[in-house]
PDB file with SEQRES, HELIX, SHEET and CRYST1 records, atoms N, CA, C and O in Angstrom:
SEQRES   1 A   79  UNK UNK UNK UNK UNK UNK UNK UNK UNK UNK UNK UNK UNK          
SEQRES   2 A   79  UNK UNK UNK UNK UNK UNK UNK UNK UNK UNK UNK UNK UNK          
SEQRES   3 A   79  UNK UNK UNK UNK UNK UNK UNK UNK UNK UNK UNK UNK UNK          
SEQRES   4 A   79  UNK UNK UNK UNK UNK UNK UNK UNK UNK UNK UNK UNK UNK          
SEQRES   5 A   79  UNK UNK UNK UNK UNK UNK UNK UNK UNK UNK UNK UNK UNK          
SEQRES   6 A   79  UNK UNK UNK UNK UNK UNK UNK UNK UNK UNK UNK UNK UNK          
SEQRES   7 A   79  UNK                                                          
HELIX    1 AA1 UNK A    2  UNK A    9  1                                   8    
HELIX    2 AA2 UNK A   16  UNK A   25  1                                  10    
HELIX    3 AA3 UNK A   28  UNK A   40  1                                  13    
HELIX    4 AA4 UNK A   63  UNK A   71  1                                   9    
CRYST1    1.000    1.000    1.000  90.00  90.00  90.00 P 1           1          
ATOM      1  N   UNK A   1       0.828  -1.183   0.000  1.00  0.00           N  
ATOM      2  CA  UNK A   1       0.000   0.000   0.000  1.00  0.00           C  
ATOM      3  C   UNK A   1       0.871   1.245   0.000  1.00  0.00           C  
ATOM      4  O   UNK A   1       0.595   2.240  -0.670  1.00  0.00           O  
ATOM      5  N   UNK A   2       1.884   1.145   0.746  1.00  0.00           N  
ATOM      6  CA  UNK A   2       3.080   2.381   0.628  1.00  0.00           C  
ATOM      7  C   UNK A   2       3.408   2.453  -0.306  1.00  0.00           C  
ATOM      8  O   UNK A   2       3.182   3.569  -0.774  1.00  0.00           O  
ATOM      9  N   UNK A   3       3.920   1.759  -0.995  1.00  0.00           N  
ATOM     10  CA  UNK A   3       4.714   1.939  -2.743  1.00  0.00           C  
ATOM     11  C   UNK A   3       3.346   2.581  -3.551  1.00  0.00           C  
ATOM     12  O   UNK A   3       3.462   3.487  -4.377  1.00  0.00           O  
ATOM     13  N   UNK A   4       2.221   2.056  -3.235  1.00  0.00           N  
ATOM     14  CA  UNK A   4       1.001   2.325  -4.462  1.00  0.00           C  
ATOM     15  C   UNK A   4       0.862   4.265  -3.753  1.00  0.00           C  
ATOM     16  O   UNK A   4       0.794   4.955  -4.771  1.00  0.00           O  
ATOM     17  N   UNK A   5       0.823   4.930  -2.861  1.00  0.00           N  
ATOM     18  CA  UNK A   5       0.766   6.123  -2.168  1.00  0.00           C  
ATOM     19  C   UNK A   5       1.969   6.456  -2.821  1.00  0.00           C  
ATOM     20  O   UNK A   5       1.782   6.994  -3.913  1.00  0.00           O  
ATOM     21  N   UNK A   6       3.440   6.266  -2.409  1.00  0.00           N  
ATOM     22  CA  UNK A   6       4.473   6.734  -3.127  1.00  0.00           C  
ATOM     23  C   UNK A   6       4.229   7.116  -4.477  1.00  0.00           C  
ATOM     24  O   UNK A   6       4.398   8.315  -4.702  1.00  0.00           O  
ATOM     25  N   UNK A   7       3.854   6.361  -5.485  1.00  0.00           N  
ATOM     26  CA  UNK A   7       3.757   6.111  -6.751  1.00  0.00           C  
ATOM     27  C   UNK A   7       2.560   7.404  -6.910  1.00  0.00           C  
ATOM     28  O   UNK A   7       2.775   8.463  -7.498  1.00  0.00           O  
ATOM     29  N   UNK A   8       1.651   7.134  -6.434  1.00  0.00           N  
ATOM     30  CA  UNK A   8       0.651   8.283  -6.777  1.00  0.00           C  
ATOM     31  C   UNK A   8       1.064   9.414  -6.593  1.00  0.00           C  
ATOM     32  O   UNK A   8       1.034  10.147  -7.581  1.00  0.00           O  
ATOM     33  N   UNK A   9       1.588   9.982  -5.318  1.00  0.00           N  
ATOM     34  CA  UNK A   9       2.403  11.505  -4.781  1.00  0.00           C  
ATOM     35  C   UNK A   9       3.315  11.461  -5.795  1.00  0.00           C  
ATOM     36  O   UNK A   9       3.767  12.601  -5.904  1.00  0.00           O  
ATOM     37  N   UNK A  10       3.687  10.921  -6.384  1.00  0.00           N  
ATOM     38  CA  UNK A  10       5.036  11.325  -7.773  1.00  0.00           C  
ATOM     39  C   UNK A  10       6.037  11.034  -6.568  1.00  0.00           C  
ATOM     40  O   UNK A  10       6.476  12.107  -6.982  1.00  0.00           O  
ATOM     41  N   UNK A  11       6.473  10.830  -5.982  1.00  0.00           N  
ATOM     42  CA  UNK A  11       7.608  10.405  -4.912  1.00  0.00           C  
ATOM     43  C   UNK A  11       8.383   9.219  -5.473  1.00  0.00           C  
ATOM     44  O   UNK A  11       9.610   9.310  -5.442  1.00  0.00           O  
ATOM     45  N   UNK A  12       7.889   8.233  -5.929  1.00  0.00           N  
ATOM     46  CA  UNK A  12       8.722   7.391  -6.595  1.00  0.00           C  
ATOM     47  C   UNK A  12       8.051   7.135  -8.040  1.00  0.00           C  
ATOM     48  O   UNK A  12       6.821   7.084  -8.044  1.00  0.00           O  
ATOM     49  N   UNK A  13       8.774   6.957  -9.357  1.00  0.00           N  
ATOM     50  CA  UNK A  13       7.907   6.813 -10.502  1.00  0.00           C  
ATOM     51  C   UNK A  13       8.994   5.544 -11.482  1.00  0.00           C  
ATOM     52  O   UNK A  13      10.128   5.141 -11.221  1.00  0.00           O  
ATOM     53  N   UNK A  14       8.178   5.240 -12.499  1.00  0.00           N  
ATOM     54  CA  UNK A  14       8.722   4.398 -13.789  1.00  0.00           C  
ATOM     55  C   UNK A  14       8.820   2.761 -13.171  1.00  0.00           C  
ATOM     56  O   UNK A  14       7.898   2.122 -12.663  1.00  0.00           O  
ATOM     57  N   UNK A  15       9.834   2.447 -13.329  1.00  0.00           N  
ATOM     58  CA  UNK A  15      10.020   0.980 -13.188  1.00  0.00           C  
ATOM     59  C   UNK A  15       9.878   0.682 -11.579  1.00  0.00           C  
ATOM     60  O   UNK A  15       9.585  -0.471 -11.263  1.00  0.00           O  
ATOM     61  N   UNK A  16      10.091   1.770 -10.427  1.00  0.00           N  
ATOM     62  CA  UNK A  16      10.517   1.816  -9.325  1.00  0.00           C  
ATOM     63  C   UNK A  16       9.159   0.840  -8.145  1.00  0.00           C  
ATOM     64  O   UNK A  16       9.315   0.365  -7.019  1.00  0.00           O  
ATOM     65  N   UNK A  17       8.134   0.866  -8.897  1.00  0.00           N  
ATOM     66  CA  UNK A  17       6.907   0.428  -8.143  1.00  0.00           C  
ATOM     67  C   UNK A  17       7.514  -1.418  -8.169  1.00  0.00           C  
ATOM     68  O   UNK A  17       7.892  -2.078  -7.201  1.00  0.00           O  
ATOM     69  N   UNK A  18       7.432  -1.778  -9.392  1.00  0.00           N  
ATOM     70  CA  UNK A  18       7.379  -3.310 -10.118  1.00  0.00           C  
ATOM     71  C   UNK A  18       8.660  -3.668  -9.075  1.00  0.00           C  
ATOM     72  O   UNK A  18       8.561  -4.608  -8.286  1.00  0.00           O  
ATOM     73  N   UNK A  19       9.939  -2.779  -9.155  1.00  0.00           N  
ATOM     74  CA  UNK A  19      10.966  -3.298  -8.962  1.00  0.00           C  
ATOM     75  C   UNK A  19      10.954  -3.752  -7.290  1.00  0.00           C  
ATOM     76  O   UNK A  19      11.446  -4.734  -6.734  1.00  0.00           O  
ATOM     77  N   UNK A  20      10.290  -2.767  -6.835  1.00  0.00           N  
ATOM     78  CA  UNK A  20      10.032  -2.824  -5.093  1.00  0.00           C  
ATOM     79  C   UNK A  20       9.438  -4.301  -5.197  1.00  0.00           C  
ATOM     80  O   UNK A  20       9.907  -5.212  -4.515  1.00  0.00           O  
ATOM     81  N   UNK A  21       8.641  -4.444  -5.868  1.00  0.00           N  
ATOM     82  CA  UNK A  21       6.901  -5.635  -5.573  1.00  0.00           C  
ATOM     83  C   UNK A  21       8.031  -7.063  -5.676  1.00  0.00           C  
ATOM     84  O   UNK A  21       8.157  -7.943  -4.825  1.00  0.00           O  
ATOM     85  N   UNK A  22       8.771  -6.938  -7.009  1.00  0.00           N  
ATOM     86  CA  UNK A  22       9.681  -8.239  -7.152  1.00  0.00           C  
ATOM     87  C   UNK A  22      10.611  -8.647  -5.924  1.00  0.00           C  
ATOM     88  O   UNK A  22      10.911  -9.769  -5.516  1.00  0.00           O  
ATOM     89  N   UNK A  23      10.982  -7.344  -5.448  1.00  0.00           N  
ATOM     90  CA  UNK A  23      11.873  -7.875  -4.794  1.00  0.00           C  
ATOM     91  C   UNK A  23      11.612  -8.220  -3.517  1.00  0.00           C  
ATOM     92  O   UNK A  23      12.477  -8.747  -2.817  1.00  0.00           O  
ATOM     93  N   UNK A  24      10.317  -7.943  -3.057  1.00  0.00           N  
ATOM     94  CA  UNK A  24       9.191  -8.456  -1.773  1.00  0.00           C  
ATOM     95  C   UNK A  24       8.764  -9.630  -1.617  1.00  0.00           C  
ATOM     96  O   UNK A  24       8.664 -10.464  -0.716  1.00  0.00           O  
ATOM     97  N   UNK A  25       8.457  -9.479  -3.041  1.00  0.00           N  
ATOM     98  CA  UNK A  25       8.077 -11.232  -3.934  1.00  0.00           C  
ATOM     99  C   UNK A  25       8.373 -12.477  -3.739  1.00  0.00           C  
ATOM    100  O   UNK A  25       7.753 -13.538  -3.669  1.00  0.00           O  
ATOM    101  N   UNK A  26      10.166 -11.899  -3.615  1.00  0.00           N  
ATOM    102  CA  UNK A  26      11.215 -12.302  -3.116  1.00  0.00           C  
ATOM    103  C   UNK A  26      11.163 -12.978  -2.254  1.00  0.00           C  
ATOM    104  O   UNK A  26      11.352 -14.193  -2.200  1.00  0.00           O  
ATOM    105  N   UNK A  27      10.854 -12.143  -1.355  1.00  0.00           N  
ATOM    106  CA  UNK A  27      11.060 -12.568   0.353  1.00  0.00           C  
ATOM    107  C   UNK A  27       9.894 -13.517   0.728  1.00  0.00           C  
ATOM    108  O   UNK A  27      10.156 -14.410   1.534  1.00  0.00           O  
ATOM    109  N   UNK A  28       8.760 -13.434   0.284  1.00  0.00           N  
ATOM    110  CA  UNK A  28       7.423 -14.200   0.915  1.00  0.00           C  
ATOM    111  C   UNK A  28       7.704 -15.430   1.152  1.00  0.00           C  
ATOM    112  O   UNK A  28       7.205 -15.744   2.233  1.00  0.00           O  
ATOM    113  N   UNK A  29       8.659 -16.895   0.328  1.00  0.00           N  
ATOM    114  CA  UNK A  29       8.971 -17.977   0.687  1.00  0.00           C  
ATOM    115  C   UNK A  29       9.611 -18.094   1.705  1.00  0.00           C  
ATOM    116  O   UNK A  29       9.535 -19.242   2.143  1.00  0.00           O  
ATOM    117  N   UNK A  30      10.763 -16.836   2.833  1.00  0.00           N  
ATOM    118  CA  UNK A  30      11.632 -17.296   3.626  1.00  0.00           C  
ATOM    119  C   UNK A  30      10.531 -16.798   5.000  1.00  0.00           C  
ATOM    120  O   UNK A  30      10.428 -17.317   6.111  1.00  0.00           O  
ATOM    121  N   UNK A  31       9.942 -15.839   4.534  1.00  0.00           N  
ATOM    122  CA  UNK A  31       8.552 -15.443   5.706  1.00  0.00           C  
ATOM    123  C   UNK A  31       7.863 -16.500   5.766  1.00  0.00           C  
ATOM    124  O   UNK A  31       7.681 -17.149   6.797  1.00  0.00           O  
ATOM    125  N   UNK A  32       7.441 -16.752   4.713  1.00  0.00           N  
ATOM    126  CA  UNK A  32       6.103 -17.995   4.783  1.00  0.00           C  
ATOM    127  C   UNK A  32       6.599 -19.148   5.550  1.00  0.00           C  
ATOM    128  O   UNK A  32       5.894 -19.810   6.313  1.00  0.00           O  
ATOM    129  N   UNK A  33       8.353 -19.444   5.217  1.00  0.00           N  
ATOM    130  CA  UNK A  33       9.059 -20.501   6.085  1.00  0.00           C  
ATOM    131  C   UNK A  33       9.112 -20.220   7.447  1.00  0.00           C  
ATOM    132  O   UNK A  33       8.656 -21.133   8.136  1.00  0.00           O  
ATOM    133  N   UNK A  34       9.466 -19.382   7.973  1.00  0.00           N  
ATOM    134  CA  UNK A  34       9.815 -18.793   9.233  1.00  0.00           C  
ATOM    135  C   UNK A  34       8.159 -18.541  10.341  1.00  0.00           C  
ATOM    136  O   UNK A  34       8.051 -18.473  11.565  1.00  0.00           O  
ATOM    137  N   UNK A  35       7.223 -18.471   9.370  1.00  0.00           N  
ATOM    138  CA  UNK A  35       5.507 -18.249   9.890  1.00  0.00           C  
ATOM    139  C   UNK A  35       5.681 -20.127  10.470  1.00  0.00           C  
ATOM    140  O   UNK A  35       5.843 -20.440  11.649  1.00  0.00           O  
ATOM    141  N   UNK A  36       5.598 -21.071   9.376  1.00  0.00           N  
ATOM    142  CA  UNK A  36       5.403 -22.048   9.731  1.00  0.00           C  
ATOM    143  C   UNK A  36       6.314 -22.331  10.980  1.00  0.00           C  
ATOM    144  O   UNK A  36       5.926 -22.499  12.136  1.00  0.00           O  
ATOM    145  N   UNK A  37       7.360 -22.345  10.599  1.00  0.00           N  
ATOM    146  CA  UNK A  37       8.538 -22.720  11.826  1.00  0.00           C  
ATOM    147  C   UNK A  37       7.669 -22.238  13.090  1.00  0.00           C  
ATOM    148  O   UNK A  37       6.917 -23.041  13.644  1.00  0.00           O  
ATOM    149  N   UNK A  38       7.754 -21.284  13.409  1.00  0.00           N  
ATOM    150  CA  UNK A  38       7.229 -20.641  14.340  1.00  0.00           C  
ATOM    151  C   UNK A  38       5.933 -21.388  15.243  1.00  0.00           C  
ATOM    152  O   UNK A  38       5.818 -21.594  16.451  1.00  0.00           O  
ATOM    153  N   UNK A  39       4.993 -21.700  14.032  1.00  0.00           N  
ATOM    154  CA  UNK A  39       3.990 -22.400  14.805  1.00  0.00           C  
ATOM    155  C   UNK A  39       4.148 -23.552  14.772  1.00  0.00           C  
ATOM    156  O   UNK A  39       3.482 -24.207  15.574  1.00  0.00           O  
ATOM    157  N   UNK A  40       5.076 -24.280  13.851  1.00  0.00           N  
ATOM    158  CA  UNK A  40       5.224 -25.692  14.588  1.00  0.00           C  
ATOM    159  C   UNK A  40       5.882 -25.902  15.961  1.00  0.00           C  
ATOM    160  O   UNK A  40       6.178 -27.018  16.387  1.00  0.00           O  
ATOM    161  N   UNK A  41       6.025 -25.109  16.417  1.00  0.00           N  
ATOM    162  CA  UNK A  41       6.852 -25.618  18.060  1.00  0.00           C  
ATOM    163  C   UNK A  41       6.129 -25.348  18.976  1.00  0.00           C  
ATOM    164  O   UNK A  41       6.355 -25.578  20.164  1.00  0.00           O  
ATOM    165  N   UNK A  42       4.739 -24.587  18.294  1.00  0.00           N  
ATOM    166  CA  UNK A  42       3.334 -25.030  19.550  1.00  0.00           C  
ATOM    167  C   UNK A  42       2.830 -26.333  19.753  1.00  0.00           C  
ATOM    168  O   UNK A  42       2.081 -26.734  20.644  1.00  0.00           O  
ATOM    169  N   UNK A  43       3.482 -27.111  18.546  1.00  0.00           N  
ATOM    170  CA  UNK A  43       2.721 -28.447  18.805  1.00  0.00           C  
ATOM    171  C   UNK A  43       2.527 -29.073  20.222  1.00  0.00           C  
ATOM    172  O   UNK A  43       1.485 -29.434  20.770  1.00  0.00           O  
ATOM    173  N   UNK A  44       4.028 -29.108  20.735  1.00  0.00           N  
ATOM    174  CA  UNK A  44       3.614 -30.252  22.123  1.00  0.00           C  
ATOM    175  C   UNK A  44       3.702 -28.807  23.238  1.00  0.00           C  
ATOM    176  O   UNK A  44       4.397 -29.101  24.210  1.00  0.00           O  
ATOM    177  N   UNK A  45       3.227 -27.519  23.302  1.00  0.00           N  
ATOM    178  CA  UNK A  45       3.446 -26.960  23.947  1.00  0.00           C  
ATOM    179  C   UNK A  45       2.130 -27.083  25.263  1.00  0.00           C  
ATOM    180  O   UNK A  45       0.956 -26.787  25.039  1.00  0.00           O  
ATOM    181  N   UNK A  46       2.490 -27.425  26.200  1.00  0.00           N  
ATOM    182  CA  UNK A  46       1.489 -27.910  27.142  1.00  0.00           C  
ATOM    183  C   UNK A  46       1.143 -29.650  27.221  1.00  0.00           C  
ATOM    184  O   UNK A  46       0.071 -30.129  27.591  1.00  0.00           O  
ATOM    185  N   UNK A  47       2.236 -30.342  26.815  1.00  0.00           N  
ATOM    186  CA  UNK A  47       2.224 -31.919  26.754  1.00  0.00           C  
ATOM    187  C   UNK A  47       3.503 -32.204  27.394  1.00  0.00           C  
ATOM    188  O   UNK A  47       3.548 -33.317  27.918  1.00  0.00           O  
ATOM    189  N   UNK A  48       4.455 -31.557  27.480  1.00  0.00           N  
ATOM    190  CA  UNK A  48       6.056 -31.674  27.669  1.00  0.00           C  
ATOM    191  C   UNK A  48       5.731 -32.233  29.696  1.00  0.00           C  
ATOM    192  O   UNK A  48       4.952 -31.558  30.369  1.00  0.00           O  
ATOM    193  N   UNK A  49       6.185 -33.000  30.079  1.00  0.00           N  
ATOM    194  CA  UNK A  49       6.122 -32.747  31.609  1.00  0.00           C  
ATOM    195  C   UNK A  49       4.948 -33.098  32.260  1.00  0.00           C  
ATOM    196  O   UNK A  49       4.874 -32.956  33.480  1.00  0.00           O  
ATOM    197  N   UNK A  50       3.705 -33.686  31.395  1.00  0.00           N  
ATOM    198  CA  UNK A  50       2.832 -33.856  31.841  1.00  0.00           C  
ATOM    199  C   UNK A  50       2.544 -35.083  32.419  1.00  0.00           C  
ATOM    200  O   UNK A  50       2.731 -36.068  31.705  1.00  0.00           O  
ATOM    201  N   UNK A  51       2.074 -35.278  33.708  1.00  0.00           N  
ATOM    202  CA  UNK A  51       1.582 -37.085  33.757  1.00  0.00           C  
ATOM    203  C   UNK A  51       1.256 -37.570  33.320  1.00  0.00           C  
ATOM    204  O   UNK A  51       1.740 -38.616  32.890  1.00  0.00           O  
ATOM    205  N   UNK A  52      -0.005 -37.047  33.097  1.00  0.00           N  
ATOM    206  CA  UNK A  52      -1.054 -38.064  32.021  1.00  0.00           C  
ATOM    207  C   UNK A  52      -0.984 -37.446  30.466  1.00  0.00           C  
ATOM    208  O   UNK A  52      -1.961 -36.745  30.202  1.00  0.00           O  
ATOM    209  N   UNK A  53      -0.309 -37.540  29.729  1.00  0.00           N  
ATOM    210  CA  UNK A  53       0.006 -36.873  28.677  1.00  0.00           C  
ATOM    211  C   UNK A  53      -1.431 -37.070  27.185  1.00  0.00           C  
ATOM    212  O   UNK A  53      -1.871 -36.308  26.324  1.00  0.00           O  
ATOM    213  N   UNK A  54      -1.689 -38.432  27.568  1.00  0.00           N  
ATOM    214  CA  UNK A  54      -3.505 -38.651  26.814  1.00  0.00           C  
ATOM    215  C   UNK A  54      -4.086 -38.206  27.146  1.00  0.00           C  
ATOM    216  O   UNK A  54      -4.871 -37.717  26.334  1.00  0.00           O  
ATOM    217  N   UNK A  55      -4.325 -37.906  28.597  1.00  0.00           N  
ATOM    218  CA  UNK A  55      -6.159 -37.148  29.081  1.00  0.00           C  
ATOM    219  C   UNK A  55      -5.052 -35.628  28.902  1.00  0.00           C  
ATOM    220  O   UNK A  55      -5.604 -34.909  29.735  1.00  0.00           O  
ATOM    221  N   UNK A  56      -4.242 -35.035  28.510  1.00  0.00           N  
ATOM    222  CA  UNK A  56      -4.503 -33.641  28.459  1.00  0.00           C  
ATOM    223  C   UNK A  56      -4.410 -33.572  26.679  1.00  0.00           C  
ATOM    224  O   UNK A  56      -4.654 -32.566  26.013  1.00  0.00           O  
ATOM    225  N   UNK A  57      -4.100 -34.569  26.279  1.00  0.00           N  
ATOM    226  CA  UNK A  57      -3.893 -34.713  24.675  1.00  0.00           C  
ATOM    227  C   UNK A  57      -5.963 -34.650  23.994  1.00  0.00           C  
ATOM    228  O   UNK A  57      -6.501 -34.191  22.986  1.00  0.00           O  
ATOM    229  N   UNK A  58      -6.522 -35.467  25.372  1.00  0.00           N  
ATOM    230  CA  UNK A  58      -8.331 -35.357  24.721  1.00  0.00           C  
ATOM    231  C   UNK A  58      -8.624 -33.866  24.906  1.00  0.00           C  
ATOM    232  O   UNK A  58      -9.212 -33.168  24.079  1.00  0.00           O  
ATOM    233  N   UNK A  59      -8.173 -33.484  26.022  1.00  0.00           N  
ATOM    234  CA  UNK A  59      -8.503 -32.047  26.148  1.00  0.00           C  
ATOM    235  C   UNK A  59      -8.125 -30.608  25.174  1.00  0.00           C  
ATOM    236  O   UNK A  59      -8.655 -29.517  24.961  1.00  0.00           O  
ATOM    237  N   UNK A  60      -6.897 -31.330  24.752  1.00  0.00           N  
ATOM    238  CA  UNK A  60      -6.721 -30.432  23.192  1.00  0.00           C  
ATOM    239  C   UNK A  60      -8.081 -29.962  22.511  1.00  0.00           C  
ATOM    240  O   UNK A  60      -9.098 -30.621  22.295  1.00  0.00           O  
ATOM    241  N   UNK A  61      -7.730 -28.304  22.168  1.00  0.00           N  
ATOM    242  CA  UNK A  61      -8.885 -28.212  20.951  1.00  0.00           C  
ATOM    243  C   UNK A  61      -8.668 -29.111  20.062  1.00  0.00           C  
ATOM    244  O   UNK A  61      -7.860 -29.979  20.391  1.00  0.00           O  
ATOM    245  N   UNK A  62      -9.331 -29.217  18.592  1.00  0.00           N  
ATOM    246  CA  UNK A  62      -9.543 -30.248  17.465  1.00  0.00           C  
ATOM    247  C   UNK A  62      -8.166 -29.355  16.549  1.00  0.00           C  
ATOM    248  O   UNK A  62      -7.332 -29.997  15.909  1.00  0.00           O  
ATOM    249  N   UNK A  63      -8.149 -28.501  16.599  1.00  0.00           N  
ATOM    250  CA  UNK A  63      -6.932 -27.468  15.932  1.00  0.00           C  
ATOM    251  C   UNK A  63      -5.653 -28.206  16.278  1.00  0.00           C  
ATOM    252  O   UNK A  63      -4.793 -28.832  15.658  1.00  0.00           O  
ATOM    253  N   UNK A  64      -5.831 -27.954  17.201  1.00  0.00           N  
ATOM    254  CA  UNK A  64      -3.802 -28.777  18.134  1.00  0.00           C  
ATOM    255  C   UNK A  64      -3.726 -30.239  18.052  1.00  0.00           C  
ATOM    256  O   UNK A  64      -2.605 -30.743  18.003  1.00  0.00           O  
ATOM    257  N   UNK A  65      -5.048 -31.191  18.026  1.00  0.00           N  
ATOM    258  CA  UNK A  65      -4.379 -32.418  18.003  1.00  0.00           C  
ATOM    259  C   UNK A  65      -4.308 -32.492  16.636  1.00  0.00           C  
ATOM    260  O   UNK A  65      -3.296 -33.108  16.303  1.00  0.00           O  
ATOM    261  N   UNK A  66      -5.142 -32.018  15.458  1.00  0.00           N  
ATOM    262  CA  UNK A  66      -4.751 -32.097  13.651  1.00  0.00           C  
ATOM    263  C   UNK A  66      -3.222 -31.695  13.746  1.00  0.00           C  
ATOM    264  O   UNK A  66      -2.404 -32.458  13.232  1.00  0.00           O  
ATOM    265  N   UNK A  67      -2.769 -30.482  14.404  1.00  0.00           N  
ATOM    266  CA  UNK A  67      -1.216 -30.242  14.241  1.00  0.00           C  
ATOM    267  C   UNK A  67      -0.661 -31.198  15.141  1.00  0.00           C  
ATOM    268  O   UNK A  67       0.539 -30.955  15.013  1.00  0.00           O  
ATOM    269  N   UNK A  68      -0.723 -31.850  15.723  1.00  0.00           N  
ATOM    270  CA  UNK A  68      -0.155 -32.931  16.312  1.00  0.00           C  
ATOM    271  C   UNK A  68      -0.007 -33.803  15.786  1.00  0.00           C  
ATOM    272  O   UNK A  68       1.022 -34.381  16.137  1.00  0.00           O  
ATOM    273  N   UNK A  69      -0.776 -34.479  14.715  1.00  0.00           N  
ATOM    274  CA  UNK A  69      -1.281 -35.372  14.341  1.00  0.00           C  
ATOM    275  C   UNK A  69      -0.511 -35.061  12.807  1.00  0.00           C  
ATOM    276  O   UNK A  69      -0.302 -36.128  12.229  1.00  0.00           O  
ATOM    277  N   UNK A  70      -0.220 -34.307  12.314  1.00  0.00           N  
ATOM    278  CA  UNK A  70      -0.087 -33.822  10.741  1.00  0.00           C  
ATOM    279  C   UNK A  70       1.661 -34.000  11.049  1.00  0.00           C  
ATOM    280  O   UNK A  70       2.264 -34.920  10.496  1.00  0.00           O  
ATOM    281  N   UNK A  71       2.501 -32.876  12.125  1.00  0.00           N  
ATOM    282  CA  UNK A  71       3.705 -33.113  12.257  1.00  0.00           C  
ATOM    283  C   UNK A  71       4.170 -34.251  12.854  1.00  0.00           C  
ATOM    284  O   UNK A  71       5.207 -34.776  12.448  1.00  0.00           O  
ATOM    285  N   UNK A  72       3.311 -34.869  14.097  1.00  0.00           N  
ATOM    286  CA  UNK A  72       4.268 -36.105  14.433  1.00  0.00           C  
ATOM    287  C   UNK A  72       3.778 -37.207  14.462  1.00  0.00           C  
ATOM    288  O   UNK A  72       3.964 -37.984  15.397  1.00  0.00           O  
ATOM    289  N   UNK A  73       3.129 -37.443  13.534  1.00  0.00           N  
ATOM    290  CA  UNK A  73       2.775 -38.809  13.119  1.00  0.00           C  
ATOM    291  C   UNK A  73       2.249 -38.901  11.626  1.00  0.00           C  
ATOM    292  O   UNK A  73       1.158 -38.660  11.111  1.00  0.00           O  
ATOM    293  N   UNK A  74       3.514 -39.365  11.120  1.00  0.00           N  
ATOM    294  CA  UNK A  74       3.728 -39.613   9.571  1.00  0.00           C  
ATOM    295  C   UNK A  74       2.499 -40.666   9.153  1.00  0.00           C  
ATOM    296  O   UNK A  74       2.383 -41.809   9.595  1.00  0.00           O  
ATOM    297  N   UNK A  75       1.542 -39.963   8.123  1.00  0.00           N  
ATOM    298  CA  UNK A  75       1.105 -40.983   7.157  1.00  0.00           C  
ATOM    299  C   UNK A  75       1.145 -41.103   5.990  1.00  0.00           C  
ATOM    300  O   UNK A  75       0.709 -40.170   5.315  1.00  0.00           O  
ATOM    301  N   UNK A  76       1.714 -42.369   5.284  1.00  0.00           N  
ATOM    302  CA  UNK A  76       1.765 -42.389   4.109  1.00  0.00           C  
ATOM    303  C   UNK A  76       0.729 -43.139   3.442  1.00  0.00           C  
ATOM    304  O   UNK A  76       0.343 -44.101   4.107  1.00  0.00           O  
ATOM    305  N   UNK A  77       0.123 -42.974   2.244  1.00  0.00           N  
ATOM    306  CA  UNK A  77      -0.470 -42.957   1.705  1.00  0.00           C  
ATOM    307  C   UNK A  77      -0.926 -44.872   0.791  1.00  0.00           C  
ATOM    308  O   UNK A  77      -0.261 -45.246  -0.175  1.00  0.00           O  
ATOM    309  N   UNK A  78      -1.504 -45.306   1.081  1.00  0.00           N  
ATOM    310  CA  UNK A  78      -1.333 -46.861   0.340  1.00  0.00           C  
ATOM    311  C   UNK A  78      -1.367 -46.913  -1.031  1.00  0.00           C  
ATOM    312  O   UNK A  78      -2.085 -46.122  -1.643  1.00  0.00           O  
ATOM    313  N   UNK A  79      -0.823 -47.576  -1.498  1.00  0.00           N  
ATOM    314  CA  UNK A  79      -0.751 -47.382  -2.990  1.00  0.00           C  
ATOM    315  C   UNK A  79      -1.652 -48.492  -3.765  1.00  0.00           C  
ATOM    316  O   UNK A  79      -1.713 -48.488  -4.994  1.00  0.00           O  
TER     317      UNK A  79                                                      
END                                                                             
């Protein structure tokens, strides 16, 4: 939205909009990596240390045990 304001005020003009967007463009795969990272290490957060590690695993919302379930327990597919 800043570059599109720049661009309109005549503050930046010609190739200078495209060239910004590419090179943002850029970046979205190492963000998008670093987003995921991030929330995968909520997975066992509140399971670590626990006694009964199943009855607080039922008590999970349906959200946390799918990410539980998606990162640490591999399924492959039958052929």
């Amino acid at each position: 939205m800043r570059l599109a304001t720049l661009f309109a005020t005549g503050d930046i003009a010609g190739s200078q909009p495209t060239t910004a967007t590419a090179a943002l463009a850029a970046q979205v795969p190492e963000v998008e990596s670093k987003l995921f990272d991030a929330n995968k290490s909520r997975v066992l957060d509140g399971l670590i240390g626990v006694p009964d590690v199943a009855a607080k695993f039922r008590d999970l919302l349906l959200d946390r045990r799918g990410d539980f379930r998606a990162d640490l327990v591999p399924v492959t597919p039958r052929a």
